[in-house]
LOVEXTOR-451302 format. One line per field, with one value per residue (C-alpha): residue number from 1; residue in one letter; chain; x, y, z. Coordinates in pm, whole numbers, plus 50000, padded with zeros to 5 digits. Layout:
N
rovo: (NUM_...);
drenpa: (A_...);
dovex: (A_...);
x: (X_...);
y: (Y_...);
z: (Z_...);
This chain:
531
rovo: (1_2_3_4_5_6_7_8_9_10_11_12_13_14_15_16_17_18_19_20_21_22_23_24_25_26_27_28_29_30_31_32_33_34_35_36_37_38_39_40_41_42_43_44_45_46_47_48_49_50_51_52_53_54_55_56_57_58_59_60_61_62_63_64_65_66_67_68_69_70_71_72_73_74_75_76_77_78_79_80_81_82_83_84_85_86_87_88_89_90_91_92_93_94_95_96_97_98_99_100_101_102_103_104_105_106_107_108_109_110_111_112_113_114_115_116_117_118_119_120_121_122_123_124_125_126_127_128_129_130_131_132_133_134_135_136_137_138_139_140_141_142_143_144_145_146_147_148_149_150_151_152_153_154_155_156_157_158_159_160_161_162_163_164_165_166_167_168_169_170_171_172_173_174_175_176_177_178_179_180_181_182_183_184_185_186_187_188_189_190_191_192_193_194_195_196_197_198_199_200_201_202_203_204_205_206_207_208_209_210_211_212_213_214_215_216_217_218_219_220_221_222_223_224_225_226_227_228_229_230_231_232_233_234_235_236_237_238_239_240_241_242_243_244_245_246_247_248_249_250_251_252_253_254_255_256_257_258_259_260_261_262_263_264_265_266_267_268_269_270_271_272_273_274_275_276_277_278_279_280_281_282_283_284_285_286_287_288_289_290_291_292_293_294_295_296_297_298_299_300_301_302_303_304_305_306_307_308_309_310_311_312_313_314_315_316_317_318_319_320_321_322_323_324_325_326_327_328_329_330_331_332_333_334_335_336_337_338_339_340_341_342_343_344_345_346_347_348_349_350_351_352_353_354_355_356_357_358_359_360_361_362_363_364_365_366_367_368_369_370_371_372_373_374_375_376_377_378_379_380_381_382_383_384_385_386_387_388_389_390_391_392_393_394_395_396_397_398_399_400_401_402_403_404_405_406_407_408_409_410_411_412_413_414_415_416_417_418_419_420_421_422_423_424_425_426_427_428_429_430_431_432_433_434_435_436_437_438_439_440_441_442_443_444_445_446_447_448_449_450_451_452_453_454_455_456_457_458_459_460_461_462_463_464_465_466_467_468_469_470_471_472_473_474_475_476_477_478_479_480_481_482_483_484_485_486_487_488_489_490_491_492_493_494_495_496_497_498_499_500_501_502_503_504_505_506_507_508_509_510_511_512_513_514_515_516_517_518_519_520_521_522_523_524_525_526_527_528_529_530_531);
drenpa: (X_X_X_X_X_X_X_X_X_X_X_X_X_X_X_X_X_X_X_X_X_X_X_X_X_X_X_X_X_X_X_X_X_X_X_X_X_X_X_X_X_X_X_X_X_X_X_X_X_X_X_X_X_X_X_X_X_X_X_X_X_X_X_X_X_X_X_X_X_X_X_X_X_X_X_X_X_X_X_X_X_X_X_X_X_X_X_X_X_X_X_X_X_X_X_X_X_X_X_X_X_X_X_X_X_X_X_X_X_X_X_X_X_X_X_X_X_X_X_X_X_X_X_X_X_X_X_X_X_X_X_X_X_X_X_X_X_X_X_X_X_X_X_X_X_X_X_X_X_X_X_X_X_X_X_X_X_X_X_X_X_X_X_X_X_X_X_X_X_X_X_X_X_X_X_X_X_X_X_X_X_X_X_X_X_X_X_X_X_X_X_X_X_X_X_X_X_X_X_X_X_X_X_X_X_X_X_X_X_X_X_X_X_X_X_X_X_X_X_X_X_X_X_X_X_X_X_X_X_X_X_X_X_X_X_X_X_X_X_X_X_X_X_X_X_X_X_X_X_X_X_X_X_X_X_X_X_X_X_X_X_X_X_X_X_X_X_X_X_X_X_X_X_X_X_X_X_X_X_X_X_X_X_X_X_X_X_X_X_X_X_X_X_X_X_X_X_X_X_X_X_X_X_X_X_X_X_X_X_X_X_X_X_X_X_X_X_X_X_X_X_X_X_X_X_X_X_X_X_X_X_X_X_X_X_X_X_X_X_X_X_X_X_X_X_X_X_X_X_X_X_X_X_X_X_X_X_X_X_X_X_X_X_X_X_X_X_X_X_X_X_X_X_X_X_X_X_X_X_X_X_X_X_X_X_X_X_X_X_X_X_X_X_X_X_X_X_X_X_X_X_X_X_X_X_X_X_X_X_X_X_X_X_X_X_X_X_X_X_X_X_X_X_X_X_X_X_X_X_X_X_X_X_X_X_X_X_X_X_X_X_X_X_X_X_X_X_X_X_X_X_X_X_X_X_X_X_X_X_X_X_X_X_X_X_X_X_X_X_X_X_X_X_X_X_X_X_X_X_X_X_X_X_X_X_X_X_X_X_X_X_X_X_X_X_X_X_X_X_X_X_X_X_X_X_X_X_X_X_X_X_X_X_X_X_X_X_X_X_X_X_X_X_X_X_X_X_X_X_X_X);
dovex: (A_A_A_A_A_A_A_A_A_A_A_A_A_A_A_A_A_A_A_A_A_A_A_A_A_A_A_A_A_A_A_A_A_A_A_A_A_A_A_A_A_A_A_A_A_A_A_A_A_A_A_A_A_A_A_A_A_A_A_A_A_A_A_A_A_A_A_A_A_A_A_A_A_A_A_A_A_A_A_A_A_A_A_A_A_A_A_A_A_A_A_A_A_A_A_A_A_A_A_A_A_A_A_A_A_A_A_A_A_A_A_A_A_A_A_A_A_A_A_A_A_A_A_A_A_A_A_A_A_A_A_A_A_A_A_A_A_A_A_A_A_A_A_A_A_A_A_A_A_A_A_A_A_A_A_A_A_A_A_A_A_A_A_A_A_A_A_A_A_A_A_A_A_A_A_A_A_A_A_A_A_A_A_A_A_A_A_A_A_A_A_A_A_A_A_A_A_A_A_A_A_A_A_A_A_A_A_A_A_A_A_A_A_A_A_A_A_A_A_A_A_A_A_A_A_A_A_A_A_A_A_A_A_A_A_A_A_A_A_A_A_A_A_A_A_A_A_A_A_A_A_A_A_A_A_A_A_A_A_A_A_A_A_A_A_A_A_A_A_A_A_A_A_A_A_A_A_A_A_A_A_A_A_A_A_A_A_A_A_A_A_A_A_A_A_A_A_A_A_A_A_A_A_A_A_A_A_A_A_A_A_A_A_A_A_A_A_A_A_A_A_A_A_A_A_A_A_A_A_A_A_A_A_A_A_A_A_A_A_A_A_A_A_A_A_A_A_A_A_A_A_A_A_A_A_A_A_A_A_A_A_A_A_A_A_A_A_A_A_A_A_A_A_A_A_A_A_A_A_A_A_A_A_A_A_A_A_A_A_A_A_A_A_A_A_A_A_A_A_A_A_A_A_A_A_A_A_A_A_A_A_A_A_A_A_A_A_A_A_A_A_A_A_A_A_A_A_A_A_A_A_A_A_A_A_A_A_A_A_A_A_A_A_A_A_A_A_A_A_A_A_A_A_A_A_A_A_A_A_A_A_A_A_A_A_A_A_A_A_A_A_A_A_A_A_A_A_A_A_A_A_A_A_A_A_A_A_A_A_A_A_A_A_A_A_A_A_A_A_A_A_A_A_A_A_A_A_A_A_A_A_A_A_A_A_A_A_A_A_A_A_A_A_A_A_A_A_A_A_A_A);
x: (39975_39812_40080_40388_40459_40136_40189_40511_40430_40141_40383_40591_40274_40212_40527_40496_40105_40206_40585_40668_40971_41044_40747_40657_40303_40073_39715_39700_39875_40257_40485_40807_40879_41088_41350_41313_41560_41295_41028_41243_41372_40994_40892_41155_41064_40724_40826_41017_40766_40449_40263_40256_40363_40683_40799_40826_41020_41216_41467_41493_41520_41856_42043_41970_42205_42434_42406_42414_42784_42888_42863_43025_43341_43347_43335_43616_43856_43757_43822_43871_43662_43526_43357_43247_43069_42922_42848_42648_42460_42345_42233_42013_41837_41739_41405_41399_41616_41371_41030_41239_41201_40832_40669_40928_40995_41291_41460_41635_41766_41869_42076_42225_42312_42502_42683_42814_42971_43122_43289_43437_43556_43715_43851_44042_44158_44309_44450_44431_44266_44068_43785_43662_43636_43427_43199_43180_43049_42788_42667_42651_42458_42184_42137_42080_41846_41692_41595_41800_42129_42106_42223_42547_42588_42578_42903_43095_43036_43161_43491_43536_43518_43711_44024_43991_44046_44332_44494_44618_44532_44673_44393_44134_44323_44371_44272_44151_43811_43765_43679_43440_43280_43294_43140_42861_42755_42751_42544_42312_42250_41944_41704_41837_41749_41379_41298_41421_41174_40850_40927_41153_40923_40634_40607_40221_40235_40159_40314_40192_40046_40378_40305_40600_40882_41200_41271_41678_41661_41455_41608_41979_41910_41552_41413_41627_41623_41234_41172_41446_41299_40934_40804_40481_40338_40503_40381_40585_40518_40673_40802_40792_40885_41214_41270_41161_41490_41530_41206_41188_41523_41444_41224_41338_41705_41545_41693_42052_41918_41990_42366_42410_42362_42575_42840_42801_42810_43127_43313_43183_43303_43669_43683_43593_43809_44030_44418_44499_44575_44756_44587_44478_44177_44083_44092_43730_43694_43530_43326_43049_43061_42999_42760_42536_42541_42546_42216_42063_42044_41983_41660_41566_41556_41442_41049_40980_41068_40874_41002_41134_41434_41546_41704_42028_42187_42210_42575_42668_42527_42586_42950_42924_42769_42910_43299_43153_43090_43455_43626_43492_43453_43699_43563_43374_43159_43050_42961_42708_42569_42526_42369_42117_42034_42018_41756_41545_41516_41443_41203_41004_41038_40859_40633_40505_40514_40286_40021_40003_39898_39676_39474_39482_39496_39531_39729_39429_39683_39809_40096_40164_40160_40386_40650_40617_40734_40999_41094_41076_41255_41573_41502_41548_41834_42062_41899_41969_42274_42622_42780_42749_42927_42697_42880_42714_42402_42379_42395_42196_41879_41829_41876_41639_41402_41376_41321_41033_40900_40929_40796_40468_40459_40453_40257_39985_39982_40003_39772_39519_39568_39540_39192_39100_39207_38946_39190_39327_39033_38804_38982_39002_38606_38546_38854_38691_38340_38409_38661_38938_38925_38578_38610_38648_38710_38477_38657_38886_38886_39175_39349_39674_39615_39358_39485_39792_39589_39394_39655_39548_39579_39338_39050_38831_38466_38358_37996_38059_38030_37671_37554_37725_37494_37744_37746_38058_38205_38238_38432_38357_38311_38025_38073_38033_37666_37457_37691_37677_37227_37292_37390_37076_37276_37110_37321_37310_37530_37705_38057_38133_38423_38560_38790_39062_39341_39558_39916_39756_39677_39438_39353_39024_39087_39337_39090_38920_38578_38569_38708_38405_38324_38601_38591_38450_38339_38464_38209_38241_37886_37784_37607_37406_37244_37074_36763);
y: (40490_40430_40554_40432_40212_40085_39993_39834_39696_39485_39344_39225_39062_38910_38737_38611_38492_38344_38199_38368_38583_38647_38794_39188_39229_39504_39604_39684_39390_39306_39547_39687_40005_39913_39613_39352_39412_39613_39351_39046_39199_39254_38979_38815_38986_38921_38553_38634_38863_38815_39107_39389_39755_39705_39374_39595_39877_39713_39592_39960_40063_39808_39955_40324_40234_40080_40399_40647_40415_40483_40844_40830_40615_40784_41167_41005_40929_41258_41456_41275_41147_41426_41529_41166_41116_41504_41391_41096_41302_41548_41292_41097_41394_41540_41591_41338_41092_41051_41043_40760_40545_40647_40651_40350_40349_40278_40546_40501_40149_40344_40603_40356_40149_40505_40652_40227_40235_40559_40524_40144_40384_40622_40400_40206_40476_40554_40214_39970_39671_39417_39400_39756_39703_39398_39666_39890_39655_39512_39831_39987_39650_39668_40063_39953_39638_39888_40142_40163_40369_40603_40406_40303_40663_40852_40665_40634_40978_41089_40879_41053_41434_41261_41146_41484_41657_41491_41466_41107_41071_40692_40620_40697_40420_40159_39810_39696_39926_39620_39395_39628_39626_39274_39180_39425_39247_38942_39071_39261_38945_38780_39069_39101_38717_38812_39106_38885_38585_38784_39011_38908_38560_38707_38994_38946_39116_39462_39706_40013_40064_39923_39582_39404_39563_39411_39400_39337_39636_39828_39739_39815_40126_40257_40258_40624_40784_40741_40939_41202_41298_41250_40970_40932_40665_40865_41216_41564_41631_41918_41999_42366_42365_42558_42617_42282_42167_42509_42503_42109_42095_42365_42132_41783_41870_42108_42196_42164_42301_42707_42586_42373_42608_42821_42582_42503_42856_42908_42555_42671_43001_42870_42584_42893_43140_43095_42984_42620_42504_42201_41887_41788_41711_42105_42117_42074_41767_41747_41457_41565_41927_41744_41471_41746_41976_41689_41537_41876_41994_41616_41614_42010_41961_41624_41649_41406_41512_41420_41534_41165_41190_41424_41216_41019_41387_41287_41204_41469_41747_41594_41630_41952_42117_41905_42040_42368_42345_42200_42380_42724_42562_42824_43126_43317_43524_43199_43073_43337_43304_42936_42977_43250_43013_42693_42880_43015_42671_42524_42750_42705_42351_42375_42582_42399_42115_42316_42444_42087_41946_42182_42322_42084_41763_41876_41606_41368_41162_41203_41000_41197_41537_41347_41265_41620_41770_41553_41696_42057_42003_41841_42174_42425_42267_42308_42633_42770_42548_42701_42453_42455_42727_42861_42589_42336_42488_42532_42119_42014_42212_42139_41761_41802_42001_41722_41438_41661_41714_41344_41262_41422_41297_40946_40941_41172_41329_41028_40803_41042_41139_40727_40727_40912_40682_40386_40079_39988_40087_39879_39565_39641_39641_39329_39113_38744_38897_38933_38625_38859_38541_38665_39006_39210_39553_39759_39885_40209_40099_40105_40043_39911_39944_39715_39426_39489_39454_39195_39005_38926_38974_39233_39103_39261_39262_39083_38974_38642_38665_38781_38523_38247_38291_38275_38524_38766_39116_39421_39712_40054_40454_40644_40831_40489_40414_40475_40253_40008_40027_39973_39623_39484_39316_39252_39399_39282_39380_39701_39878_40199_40430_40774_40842_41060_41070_41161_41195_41500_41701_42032_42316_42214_41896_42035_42262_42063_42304_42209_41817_41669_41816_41670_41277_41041_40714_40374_40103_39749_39547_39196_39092_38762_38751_38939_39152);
z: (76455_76126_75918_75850_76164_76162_75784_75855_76194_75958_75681_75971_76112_75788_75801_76127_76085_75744_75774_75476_75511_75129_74974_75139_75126_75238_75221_74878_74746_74665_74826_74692_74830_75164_75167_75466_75692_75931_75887_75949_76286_76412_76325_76526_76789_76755_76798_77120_77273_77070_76917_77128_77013_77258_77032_76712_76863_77111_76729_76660_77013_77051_76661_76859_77140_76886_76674_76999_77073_76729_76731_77070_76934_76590_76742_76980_76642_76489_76802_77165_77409_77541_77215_77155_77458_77419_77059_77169_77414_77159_76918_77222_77296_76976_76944_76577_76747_77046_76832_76592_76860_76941_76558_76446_76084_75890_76053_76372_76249_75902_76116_76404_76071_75904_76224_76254_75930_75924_76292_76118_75804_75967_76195_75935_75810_76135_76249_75947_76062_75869_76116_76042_75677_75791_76006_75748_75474_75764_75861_75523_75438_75690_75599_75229_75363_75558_75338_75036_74843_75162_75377_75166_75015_75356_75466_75167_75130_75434_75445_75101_75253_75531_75294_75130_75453_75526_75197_75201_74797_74813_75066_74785_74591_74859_74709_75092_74956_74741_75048_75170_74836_74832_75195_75121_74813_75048_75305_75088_74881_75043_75002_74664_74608_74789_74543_74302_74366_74471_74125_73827_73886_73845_73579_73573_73951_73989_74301_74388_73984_73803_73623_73545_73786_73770_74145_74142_73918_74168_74495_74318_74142_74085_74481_74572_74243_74187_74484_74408_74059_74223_74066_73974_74211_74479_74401_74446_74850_74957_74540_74619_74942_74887_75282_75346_75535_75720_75934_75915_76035_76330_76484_76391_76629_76895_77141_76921_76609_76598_76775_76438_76221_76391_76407_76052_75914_76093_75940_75583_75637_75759_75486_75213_75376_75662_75574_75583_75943_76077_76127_76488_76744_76695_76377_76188_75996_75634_75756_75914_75733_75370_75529_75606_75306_75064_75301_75326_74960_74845_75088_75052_74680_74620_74483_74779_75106_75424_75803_75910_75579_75839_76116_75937_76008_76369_76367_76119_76307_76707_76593_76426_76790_77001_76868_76831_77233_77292_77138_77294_77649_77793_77565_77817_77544_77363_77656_77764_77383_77436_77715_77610_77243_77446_77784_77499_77306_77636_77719_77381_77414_77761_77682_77395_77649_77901_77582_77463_77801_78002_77703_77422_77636_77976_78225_78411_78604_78941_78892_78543_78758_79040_78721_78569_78946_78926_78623_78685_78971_78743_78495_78774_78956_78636_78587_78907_79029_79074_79035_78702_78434_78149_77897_78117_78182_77776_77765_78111_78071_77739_77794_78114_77922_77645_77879_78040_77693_77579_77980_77884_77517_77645_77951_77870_77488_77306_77519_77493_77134_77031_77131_76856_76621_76620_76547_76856_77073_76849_76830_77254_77237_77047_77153_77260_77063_76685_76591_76352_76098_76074_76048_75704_75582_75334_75047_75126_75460_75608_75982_76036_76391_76464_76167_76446_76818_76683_76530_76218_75820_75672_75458_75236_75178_74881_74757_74776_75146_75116_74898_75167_75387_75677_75918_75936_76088_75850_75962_75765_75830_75937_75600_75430_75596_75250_75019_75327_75370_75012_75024_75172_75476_75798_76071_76447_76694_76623_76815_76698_76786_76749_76434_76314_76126_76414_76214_76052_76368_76243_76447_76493_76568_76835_77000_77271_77174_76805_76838_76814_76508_76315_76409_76216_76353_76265_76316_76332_76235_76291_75948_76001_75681_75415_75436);
């Protein structure tokens, strides 16, 4: 999409077209925003695979197994194995987890990166071994390469509430911390050196407004705290947004999200009021409890806050439901509540599923409709199944309903919902026509998606090109046409397809009656000369 992964699916490119792996660049110039560690692992892959949309997930795709493993072995040392592997299950089929791997940003890397260094934390705590600490500094590493303090706060963090919990003060003081510390300096040092030698060697460069930045400053202490406070250059989305995390949150971890909530209310509630109770597997852990407060006031009242901060809560809160489940397994009036929460989450979740595709983009495919039988088939077994108690009823439909959701999302939503955005289709239409070294963007023209399907750099008009005399390709808006006639270009063959900015879905847009109305129409035009 021409957002984010489009944007960082491009700088990637421009690494791989260019052989330079230090310098981040992006259609507006010199880049500092992101560190590499996202872009150097596409671009890899673009060297293994070559560039196709599968190359720069398929990185992200392999850290979300590592990270879905993690929470499984770290829920295992908190609790046991049957709330590690229950853990993992939850996390893989939240709804954020799933779309992380569809709309790749930093994000599923970022949280496979946090739940890895927390599980090698805690488990040093718990058996002492030098290879952990090693893990820990390595995965708290690659969260900072990958998108800054988060990813080394989020863990440290948590081992903190975790030593709290279990009131081992000389842990807190343990010099083997030092290693850690240490190793992650190490590992964190060659994007350090790389913001170092595209910035603090060149002052006269300007990012994203800011002349002058001192990148090792930037990358080691300004990135997280600019966006916190709402800096200018980022802007104040979602400033007064006081509920932001509650309804964000209620859709981001559907179909677990109203059993989290639960399950946190009743940990806060026993950490500010029951008595003190021995240590053991039933017993809930600090860990995951201060994770997600300290992540969910920290986003909630940050003055930027977008939807996709949301899923590095993944391990906190698969572990929160997932021992909330466990532990009332045998609890015969929790079980009929979990299983009335988790059928009506379900059912919204399929619902949405059925409004999405028969009215706004009704299923055209026979071998879509074979799929969504299948599918419905899996939902109703587990529904109506004895076999199965409510407990597991309140885990299998939801999971079956999810893959149903994600089924359609993939096969039919999506695919039908990218050919309103003109990139991809365009650079389709003119592949072996328009050569992309020949092709150049007006002004406030923007589309990651086809500098990505045609495999090339972005270039932008300038008059020079006019005056050479040489013919070349100019790709602009419909709404651009007068400043275009303007010119005085002569314009041969033309392409033109439909536009729309389709990570802002509007109701009108969404209505098959009124669609038309709202596209734009990117055009692609073949200027051999001037009139």
């Amino acid at each position: 999409m021409d957002n984010d992964s489009g944007h960082h699916a491009d700088i990637a490119l421009r690494m791989y077209l260019t052989g330079d792996y230090v310098t981040l660049y992006d259609h507006r110039g010199d880049y500092i925003d992101k560190p590499h560690f996202l872009f150097w692992t596409s671009a890899l892959s673009y060297h293994l695979f070559g560039v196709t949309s599968f190359a720069y997930r398929f990185p992200s795709f392999l850290f979300t197994i590592l990270g879905t493993y993690s929470i499984f072995r770290l829920g295992k040392e908190l609790y046991g194995h049957e709330t590690g592997k229950l853990a993992a299950l939850i996390a893989a089929s939240s709804f954020c987890y799933i779309l992380a791997n569809n709309d790749v940003r930093m994000d599923a890397m970022l949280t496979a990166a946090i739940a890895f260094a927390t599980w090698q934390l805690v488990a040093y705590v718990h058996h002492k071994k030098f290879i952990f600490l090693l893990g820990a500094a390595l995965g708290m590493a690659i969260g900072f390469c990958t998108k800054g303090h988060v990813g080394l706060v989020t863990p440290a963090a948590g081992i903190f509430f975790y030593i709290l919990f279990k009131k081992d003060w000389r842990l807190l003081f343990d010099w083997h911390w030092l290693i850690v510390i240490f190793f992650f300096a190490i590992f964190i040092s060659p994007v350090v050196y790389c913001y170092y030698l595209q910035f603090n060697l060149h002052p006269e460069k300007i990012s994203q407004g800011i002349k002058g930045v001192n990148g090792v400053k930037y990358i080691l202490w300004s990135h997280s705290f600019d966006r916190i406070k709402g800096a200018e250059r980022f802007g104040a989305v979602g400033k007064e947004d006081h509920f932001f995390f509650l309804h964000t949150f209620l859709w981001t971890f559907a179909p677990w999200c109203f059993v989290a909530f639960i399950g946190l209310f009743i940990r806060l509630k026993n950490l500010l009021f029951a008595k003190p109770a021995p240590l053991g597997p039933a017993k809930e852990e600090w860990l995951s409890t201060g994770v997600f407060v300290m992540l969910a006031a920290l986003i909630n009242f940050s003055n930027f806050k977008l939807p996709h901060y949301l899923p590095i809560l993944a391990p906190a809160t698969a572990l929160i439901v997932s021992h909330l489940l466990v532990s009332r397994w045998n609890d015969e009036r929790w079980r009929k509540a979990f299983y009335i929460i988790q059928l009506s989450t379900s059912v919204l979740l399929l619902v949405t599923a059925a409004f999405v595709n028969t009215w706004a983009f009704p299923v055209k495919s026979t071998a879509v409709l074979f799929g969504l039988i299948f599918f419905l088939v899996v939902v109703f077994y587990f529904l109506l199944s004895k076999m199965y108690n409510n407990i597991q009823k309140s885990i299998t439909i939801p999971v079956s309903a999810i893959a149903l959701f994600f089924f359609l999302a993939n096969t039919n939503f999506y695919p039908q919902l990218l050919t309103y955005q003109g990139g991809k289709p365009l650079a389709d239409m003119t592949r072996g026509i328009a050569a992309p070294k020949n092709v150049y963007f007006w002004e406030n023209t923007f589309s990651s998606t086809y500098s990505f399907y045609s495999s090339s750099n972005r270039q932008v008009y300038n008059d020079s090109l006019k005056q050479s005399g040489n013919g070349f390709w100019l790709i602009y808006q419909r709404s651009q046409l007068p400043e275009i006639d303007s010119l005085g270009l002569k314009i041969g063959k033309t392409f033109s397809v439909p536009d729309y900015e389709i990570t802002r879905l509007k109701k009108r847009f969404v209505d098959p009656s009124t669609r038309k109305e709202t596209l734009d129409e990117m055009i692609m035009a073949e200027v051999t000369g001037k009139r």
